[in-house]
N, C-alpha and C positions, 0 to 999 in steps of 0.2 A: 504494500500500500504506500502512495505518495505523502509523504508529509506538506501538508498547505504552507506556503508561506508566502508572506505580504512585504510590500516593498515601504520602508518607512524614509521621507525624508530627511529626520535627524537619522537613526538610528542603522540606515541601509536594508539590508534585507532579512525579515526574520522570521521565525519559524510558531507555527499556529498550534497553540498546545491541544494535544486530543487527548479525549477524554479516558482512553482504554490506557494508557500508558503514561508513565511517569517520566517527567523529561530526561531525567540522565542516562534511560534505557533503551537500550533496544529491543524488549520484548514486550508483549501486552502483561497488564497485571494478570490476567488468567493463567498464563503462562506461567508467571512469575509465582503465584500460588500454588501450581499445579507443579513446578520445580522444589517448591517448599516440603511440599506433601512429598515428595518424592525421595527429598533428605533425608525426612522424617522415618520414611519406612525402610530405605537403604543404610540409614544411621552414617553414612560416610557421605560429601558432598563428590567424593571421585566415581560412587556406586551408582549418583544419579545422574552423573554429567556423563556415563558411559553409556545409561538406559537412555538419557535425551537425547545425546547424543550432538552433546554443547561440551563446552571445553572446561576444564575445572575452576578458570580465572571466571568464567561468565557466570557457572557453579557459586560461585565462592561471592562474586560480588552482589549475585541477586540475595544470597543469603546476607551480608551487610543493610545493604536495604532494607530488606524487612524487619531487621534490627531494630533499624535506624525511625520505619514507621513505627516499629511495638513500642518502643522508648517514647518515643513524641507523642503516643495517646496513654502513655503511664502518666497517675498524678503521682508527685512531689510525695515520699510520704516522710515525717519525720518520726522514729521511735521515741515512743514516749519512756522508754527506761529501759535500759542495758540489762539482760537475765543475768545474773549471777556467774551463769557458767562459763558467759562467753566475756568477760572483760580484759583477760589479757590474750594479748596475740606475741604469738613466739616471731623468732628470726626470718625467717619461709612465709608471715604475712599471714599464718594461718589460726584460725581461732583455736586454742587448747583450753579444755577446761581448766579449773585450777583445782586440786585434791581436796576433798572434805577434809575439814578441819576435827580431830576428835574434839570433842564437851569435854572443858578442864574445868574445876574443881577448884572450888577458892580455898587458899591454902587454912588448915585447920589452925585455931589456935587454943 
């Protein structure tokens, strides 16, 4: 399919956005969904760019995308209080519990 494009005289000539398709791609959003679901069930994006029969960068960048739409319709959310278990993070970035502490005994007197 031809993409429309109109001739502006500041801007020169540009290109008519359609509705099936998000500008930075070359594929329709059905596609691009139907490449998703495809990851999904292949669990590898090289599993689905072989059954597409698209190359793994094209793989790879639709999956970016849709990233990038899931993020932009997520709301903000802020945690209202840090659990317990997870407050300190080791060297590796990764949450490690910290060890329960035994119940100590106030000393007798």
């Amino acid at each position: 399919m031809r993409v429309l494009r109109t001739r502006c005289p500041q801007n020169g000539v540009l290109r008519v956005a359609q509705p099936f398709a998000e500008p930075s791609s070359r594929f329709s959003r059905e596609f691009e969904e139907r490449t998703i679901s495809t990851i999904l069930a292949c669990q590898t994006a090289q599993g689905a760019s072989d059954r597409l029969r698209i190359s793994w960068e094209e793989a790879r960048g639709i999956m970016e995308r849709a990233v990038e739409r899931g993020l932009g319709r997520r709301e903000a959310e802020v945690p209202r209080r840090c659990p317990s278990a997870a407050r300190f993070v080791g060297r590796s970035g990764a949450l490690r519990a910290r060890p329960a502490k035994a119940p100590t005994k106030a000393p007798e007197r």
